[in-house]
C-alpha positions as CSV (number, residue, x, y, z in Angstrom):
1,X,-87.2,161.0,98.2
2,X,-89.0,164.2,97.3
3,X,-88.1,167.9,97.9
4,X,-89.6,169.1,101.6
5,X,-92.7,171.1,101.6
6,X,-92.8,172.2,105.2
7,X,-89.9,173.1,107.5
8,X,-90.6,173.3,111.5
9,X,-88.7,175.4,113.8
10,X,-88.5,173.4,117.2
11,X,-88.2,175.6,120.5
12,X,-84.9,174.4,123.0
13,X,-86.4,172.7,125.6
14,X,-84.7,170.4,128.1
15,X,-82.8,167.5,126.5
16,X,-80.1,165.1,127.4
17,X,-77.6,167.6,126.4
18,X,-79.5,170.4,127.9
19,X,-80.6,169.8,131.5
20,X,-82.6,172.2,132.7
21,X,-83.6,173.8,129.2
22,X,-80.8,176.6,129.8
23,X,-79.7,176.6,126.1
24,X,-81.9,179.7,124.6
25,X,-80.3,180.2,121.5
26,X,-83.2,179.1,118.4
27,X,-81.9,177.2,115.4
28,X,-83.5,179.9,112.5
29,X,-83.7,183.5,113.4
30,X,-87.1,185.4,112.0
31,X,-85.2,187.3,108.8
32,X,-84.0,183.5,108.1
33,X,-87.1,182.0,108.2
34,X,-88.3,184.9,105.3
35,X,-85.7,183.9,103.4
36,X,-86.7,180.3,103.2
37,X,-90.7,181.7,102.5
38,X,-89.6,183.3,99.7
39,X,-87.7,180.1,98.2
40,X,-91.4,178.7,98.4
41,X,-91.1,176.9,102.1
42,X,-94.0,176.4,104.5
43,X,-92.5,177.3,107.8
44,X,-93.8,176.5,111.1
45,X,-92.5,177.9,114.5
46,X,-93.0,177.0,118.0
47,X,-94.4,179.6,120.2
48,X,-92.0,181.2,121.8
49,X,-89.1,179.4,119.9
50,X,-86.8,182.9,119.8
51,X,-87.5,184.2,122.8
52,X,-84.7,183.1,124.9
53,X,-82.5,185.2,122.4
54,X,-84.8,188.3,122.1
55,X,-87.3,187.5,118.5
56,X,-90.8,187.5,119.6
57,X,-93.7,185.3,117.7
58,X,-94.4,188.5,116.0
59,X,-90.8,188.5,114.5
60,X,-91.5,185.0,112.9
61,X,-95.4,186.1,111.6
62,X,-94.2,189.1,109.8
63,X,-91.9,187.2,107.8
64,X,-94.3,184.5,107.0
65,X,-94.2,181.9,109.1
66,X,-97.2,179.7,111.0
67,X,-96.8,179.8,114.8
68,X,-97.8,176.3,116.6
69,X,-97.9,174.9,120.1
70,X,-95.6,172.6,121.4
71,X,-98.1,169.7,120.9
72,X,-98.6,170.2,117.5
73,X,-95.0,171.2,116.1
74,X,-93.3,167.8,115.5
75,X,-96.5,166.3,114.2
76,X,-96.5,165.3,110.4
77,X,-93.8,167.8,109.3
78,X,-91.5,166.8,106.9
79,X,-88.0,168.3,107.8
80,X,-87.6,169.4,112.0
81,X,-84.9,172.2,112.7
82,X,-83.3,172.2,115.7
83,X,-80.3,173.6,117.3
84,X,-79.7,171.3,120.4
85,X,-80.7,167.3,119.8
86,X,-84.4,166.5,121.0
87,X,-86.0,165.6,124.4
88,X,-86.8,161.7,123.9
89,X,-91.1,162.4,124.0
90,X,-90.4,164.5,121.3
91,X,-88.8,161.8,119.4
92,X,-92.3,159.7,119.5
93,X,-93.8,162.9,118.3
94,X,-92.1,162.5,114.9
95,X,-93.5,160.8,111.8
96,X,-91.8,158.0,110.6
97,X,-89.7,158.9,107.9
98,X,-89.6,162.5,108.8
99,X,-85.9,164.3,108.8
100,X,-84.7,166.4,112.0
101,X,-81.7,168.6,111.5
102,X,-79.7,169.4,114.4
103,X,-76.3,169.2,116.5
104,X,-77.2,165.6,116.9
105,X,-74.2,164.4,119.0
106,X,-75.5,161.0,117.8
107,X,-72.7,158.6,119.1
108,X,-72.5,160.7,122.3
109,X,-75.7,159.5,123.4
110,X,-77.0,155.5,122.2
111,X,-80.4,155.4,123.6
112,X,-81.2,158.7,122.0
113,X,-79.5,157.0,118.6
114,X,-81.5,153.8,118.9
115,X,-84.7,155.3,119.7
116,X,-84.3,157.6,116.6
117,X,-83.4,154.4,114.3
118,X,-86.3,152.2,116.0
119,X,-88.9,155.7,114.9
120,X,-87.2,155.5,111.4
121,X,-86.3,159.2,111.8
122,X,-83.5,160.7,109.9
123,X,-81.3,162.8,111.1
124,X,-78.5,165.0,109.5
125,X,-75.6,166.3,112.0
126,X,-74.8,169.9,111.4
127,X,-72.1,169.4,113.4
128,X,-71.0,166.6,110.9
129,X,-71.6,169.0,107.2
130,X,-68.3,170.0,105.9
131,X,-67.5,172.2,102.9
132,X,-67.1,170.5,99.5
133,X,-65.0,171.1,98.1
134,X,-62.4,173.3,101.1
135,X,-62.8,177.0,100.9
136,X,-59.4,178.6,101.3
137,X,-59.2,182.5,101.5
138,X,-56.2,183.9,100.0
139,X,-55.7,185.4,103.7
140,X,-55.1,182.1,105.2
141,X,-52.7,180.5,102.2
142,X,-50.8,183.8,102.6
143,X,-49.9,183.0,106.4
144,X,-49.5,179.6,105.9
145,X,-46.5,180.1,103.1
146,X,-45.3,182.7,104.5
147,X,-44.7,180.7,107.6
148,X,-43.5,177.6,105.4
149,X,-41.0,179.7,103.5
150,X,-40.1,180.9,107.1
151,X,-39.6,177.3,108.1
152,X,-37.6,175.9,105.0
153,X,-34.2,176.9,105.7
154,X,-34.9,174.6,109.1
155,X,-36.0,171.5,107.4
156,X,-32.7,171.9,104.9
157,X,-31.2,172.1,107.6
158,X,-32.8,169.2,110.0
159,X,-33.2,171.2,112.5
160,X,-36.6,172.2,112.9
161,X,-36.8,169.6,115.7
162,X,-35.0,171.7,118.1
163,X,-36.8,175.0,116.6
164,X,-37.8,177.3,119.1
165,X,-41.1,179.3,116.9
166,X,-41.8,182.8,118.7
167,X,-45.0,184.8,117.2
168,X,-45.1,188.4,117.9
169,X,-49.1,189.4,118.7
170,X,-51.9,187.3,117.5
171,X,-54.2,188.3,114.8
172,X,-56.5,187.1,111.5
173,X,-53.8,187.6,109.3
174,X,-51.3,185.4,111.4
175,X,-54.1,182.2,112.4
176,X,-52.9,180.7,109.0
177,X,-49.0,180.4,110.1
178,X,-49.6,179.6,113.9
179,X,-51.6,176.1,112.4
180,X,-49.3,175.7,109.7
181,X,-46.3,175.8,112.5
182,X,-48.2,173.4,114.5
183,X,-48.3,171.0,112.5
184,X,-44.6,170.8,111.2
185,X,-43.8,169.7,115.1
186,X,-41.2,172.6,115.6
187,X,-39.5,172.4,119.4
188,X,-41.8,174.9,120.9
189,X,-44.5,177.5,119.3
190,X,-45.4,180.6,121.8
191,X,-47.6,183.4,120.7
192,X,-46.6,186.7,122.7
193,X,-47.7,189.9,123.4
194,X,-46.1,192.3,121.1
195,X,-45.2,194.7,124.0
196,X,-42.7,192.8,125.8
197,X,-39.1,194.0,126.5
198,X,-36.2,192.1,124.9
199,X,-35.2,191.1,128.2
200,X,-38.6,188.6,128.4
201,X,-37.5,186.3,124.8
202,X,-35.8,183.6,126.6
203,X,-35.3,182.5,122.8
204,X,-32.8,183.8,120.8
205,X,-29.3,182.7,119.0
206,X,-29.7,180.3,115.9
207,X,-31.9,177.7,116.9
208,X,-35.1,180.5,117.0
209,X,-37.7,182.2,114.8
210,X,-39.6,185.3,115.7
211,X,-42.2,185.4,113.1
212,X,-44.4,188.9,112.9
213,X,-46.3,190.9,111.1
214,X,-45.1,194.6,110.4
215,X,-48.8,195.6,109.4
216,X,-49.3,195.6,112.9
217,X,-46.5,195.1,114.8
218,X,-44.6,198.8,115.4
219,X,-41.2,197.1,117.1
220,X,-41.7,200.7,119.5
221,X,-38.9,199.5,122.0
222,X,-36.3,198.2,119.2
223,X,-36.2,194.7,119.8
224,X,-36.0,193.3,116.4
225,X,-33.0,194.5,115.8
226,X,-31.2,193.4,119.3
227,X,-32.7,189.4,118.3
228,X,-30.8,190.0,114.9
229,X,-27.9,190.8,117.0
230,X,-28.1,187.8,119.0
231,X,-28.3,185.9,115.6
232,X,-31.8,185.0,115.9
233,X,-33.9,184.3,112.7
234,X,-36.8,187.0,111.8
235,X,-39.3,186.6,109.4
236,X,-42.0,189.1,108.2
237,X,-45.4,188.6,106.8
238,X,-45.8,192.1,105.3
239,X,-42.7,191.8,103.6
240,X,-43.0,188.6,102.3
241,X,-46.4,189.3,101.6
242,X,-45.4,192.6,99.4
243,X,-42.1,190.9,97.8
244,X,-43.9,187.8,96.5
245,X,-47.4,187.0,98.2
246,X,-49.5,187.4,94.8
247,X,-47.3,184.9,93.2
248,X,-47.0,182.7,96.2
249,X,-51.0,182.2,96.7
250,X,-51.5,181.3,93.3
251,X,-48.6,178.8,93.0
252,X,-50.4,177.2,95.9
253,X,-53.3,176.9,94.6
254,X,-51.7,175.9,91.2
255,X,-50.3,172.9,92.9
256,X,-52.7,172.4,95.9
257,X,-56.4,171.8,94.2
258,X,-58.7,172.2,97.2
259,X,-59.7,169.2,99.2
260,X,-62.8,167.3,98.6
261,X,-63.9,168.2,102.3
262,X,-62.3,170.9,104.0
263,X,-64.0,172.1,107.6
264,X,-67.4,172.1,109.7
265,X,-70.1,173.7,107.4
266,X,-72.0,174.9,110.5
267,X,-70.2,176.3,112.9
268,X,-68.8,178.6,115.4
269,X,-65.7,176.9,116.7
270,X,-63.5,179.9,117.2
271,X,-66.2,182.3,119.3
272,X,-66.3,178.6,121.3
273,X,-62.4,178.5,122.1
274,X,-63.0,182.2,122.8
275,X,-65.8,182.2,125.6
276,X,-64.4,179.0,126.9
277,X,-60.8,180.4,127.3
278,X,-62.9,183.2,128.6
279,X,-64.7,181.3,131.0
280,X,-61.3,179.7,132.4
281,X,-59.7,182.5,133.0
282,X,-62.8,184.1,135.1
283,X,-62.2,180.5,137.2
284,X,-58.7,181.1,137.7
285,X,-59.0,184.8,138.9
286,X,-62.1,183.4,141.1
287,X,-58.9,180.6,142.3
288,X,-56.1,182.8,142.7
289,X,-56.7,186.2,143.2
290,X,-53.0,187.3,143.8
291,X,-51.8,186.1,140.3
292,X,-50.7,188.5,138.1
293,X,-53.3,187.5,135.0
294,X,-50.5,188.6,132.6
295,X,-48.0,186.4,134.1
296,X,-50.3,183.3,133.6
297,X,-48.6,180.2,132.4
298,X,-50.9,179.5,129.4
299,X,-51.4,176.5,127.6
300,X,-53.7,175.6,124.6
301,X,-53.9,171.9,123.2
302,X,-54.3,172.1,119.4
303,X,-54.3,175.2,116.9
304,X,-57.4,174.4,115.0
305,X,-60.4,176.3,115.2
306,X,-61.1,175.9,118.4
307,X,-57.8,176.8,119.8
308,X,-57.0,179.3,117.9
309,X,-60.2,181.5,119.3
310,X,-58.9,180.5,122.8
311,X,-55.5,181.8,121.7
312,X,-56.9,184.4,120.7
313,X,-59.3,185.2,123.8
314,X,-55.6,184.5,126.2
315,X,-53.8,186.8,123.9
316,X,-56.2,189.4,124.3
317,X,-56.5,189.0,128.0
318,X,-53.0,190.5,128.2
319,X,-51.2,187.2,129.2
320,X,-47.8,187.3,127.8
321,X,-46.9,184.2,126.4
322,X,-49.5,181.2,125.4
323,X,-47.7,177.8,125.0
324,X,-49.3,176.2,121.8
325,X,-49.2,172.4,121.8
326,X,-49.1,170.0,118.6
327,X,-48.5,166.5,118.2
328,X,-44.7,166.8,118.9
329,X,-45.5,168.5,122.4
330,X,-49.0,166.2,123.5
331,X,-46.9,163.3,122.9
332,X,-47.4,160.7,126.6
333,X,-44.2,162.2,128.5
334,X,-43.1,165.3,126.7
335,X,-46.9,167.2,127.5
336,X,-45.5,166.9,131.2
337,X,-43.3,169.7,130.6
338,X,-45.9,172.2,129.3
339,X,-48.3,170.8,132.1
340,X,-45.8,171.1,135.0
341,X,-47.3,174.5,137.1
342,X,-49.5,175.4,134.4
343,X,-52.1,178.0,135.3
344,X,-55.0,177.7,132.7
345,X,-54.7,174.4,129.9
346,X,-57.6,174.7,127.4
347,X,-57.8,171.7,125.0
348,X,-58.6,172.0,121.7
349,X,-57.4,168.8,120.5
350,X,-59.5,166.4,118.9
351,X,-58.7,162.8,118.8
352,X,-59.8,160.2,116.3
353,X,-62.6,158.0,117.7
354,X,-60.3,154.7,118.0
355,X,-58.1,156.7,120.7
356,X,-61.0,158.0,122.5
357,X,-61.4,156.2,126.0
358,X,-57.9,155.1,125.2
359,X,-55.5,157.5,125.2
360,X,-55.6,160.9,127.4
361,X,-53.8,163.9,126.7
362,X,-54.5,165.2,130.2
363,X,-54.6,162.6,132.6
364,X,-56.0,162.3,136.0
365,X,-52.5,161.7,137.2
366,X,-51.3,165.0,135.8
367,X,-53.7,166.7,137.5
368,X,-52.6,164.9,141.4
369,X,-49.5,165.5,140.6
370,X,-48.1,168.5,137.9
371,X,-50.8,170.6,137.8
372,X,-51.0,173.2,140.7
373,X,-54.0,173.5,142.9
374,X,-56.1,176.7,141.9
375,X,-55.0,176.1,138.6
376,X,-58.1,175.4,135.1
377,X,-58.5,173.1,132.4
378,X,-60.7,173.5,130.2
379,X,-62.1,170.7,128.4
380,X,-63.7,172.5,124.7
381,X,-63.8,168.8,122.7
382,X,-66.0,167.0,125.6
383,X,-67.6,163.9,125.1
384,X,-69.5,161.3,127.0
385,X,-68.8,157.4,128.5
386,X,-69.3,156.1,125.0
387,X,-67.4,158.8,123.4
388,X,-64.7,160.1,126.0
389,X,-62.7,163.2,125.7
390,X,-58.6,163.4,126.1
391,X,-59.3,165.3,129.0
392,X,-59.5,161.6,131.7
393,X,-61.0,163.7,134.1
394,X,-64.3,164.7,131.9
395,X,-66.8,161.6,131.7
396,X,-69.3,163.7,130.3
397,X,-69.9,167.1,129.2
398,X,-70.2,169.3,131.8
399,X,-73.6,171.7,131.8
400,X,-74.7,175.5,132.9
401,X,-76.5,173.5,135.9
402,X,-73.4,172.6,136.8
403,X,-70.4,174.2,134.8
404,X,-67.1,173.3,136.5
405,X,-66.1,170.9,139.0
406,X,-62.7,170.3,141.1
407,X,-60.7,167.2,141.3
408,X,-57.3,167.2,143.1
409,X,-57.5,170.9,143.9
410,X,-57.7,171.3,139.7
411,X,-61.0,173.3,138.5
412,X,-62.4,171.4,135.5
413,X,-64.9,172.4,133.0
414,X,-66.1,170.8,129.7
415,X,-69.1,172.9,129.1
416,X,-70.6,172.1,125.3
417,X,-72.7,175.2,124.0
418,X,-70.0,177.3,124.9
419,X,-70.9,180.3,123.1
420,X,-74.0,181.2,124.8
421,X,-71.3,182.7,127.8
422,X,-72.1,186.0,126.8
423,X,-72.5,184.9,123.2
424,X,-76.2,183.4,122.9
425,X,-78.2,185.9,120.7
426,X,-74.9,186.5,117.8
427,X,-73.9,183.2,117.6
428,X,-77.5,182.0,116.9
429,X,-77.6,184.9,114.2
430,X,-74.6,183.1,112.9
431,X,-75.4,180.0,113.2
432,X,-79.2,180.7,111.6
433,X,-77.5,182.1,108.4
434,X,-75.3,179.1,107.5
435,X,-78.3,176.4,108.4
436,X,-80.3,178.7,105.9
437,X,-77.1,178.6,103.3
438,X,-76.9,174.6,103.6
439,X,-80.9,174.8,102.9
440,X,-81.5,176.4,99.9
441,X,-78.2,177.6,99.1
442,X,-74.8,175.1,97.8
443,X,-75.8,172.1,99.1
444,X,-79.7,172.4,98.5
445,X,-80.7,170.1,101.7
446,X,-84.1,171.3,101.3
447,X,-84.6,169.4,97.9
448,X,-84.7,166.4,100.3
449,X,-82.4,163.1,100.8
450,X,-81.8,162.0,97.3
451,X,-80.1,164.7,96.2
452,X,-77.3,165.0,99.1
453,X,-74.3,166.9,98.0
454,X,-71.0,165.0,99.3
455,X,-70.7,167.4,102.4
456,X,-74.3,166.4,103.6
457,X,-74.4,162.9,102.8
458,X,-71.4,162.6,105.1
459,X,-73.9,163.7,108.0
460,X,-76.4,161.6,107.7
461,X,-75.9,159.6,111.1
462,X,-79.7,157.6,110.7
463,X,-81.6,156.7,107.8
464,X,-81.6,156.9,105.0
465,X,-85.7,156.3,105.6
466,X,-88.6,156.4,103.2
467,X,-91.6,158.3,104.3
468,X,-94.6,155.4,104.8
């Protein structure tokens, strides 16, 4: 399978996971699209393809591409860029043996998967690229042993099961330690605003850990030191970063070689836990006007990616304390606790495929009966009937024709393209530059199929098929 000649740059139009055509953003942005002209690519663009997110046809000329009409653009092109997946005309539209390049969703929707198999198209998930090997920034392997250095005298111990974990403020610095906590099943993780009085930690005495970061975390009303008194444990990022964080990153990477595959290649999974936490707390003011937003019970499912941009998005909201679940808290009876008169859940856990359908971590019987009336989930995982989310309430992805719905007094959203919610022209700016970087950068995808790098080859969900 040869290198591709020509690229095309498909215009968002209505699909299955876009009724109504309301997704604007554009897969390749016109600076982009130069870039790939000067690697020696023949791009075509759809009229109007960039429109939605404000780059006109002229945009796209000036840096050397060939505008065509809708009619012509999937004809006889080798390699079809995409954001969203395609309308099914469009499918018939492709040569056999061409490639499209898109958020394929492929298992989410099986006619849309046949019909591409029966057309012998292939197609390459950007949603399913990782990075090969994982990247690791000395940033993130900073929080996450500061926070296991933080944990160790626990697990000595055997007592990190009943740890209460309290993190003072929310910020880049601290993301590492709040998903290395998470995933060492602690009693309880909370991120709180860094404002409160002493009299609001409900957590002190032995069995608790305030981890911070005196960078920028001034301790203005004195409440360090009144925790110490109590006998509570405090650890500090700074310090431990300034005592022994040069060392500490480079014994981890000394005994921790990265990963073959680390995360998603393309994508924008913590601006989507932002405008979705964004967009459920907009519901919730709409539901209950009289709350005091700062008073909110909180509570995010996960602390990947995606949850940590809706902790993030709470946090900076001004809500005092967000409730963090990992596997030790989602576990079927102990999540009715966190659920019990929660205010806004947003659920950022993933589930392998073999408990989708299966298992749910928010069932429809929590919402009847735990969750008050008034009160949001957000669904930011989704899925479909063949593919179904851990929220038992979402059968399929909810859309901007119809965003939310309510079911036992419970508002419920599992909106997918969550970023264009007051996101739509930066994230497609961010998302254009890694699609270009997967192109002609690391992986070289535009050298065509047979030389996949590891990362790619993992995405492709149809083919491989040879051109007639």
């Amino acid at each position: 399978m040869t290198a591709y000649s020509s690229i095309t740059l498909a215009k968002e139009i209505e699909s299955p996971e876009n009724p109504g055509g309301l997704e604007k953003r554009v897969a390749l942005v016109p600076a982009d699209v130069g870039k790939l002209v000067q690697a020696g690519l023949k791009v075509y663009v759809e009229h109007g393809a960039g429109e939605g997110v404000g780059f006109s046809d002229q945009e796209y000329v000036q840096h050397g591409a060939y505008l065509e009409p809708a009619s012509q653009i999937y004809k006889d092109k080798e390699l079809i860029i995409k954001f969203k997946g395609p309308s099914m005309d469009s499918i018939l539209d492709m040569a056999k043996g061409s490639t499209l390049f898109c958020m394929a969703h492929f298992h989410s929707y099986p006619d849309r998967a046949k019909l591409l198999q029966d057309q012998h198209i292939n197609v390459i998930a950007m949603e399913e690229i990782n990075e090969t090997p994982k990247v690791n920034t000395d940033e993130a392997i900073l929080a996450r042993v500061a926070m296991a250095e933080a944990l160790k005298p626990f697990f000595e111990a055997n007592t990190i099961g009943g740890l209460r974990v309290r993190i003072l403020g929310w910020s880049e610095r601290i993301r590492g330690a709040v998903r290395r906590c998470g995933n060492r099943n602690p009693r309880s993780l909370q991120v709180l605003q860094t404002d409160l009085s002493f009299e609001a930690f409900e957590a002190v005495g032995d069995n608790a850990l305030y981890f911070y970061d005196s960078l920028t975390f001034a301790d203005d009303q004195g409440v360090l030191a009144k925790l110490k008194a109590q006998g509570t444990h405090l650890f500090d990022l700074r310090e431990f970063e300034q005592d022994q964080g040069v060392s500490a990153v480079a014994q981890y990477r000394k005994s921790h070689p990265p990963a073959e595959f680390g995360l998603r290649r393309i994508q924008c999974l913590h601006e989507t836990g932002q405008a979705g936490a964004r967009y459920g707390v907009q519901l919730l003011q709409e539901n209950k006007p009289d709350l005091d937003l700062s008073n909110a019970k909180a509570v995010v499912l996960g602390y990947g990616n995606v949850g940590q941009g809706a902790l993030h998005e709470l946090h900076s909201q001004g809500i005092k304390v967000v409730h963090v679940l990992g596997r030790a808290q989602t576990a079927k009876g102990r999540i009715d606790f966190w659920l019990n008169d929660a205010d806004i859940i947003v659920n950022g856990a993933e589930q392998p495929s073999e408990l989708r359908g299966v298992n749910f971590l928010i069932s429809d019987q929590h919402l009847k009966d735990l969750i008050p009336d008034g009160s949001v989930v957000i669904d930011l995982v989704g899925g479909s009937p063949t593919n179904r989310s851990p929220v038992e309430a979402v059968i399929s992805c909810s859309f901007l024709t119809e965003p939310a719905f309510v079911q036992d007094g419970v508002t419920v959203s599992a909106l997918w393209g969550w970023p264009m919610m007051g996101m739509m022209r930066e994230t497609a700016v961010r998302y254009s530059g890694q699609i270009v970087d997967v192109l002609i950068g690391p992986e070289r995808l535009a050298d065509g199929l047979g030389t996949l790098s590891a990362g790619v080859e993992c995405a492709l969900v149809c083919g491989p098929f040879d051109t007639p």
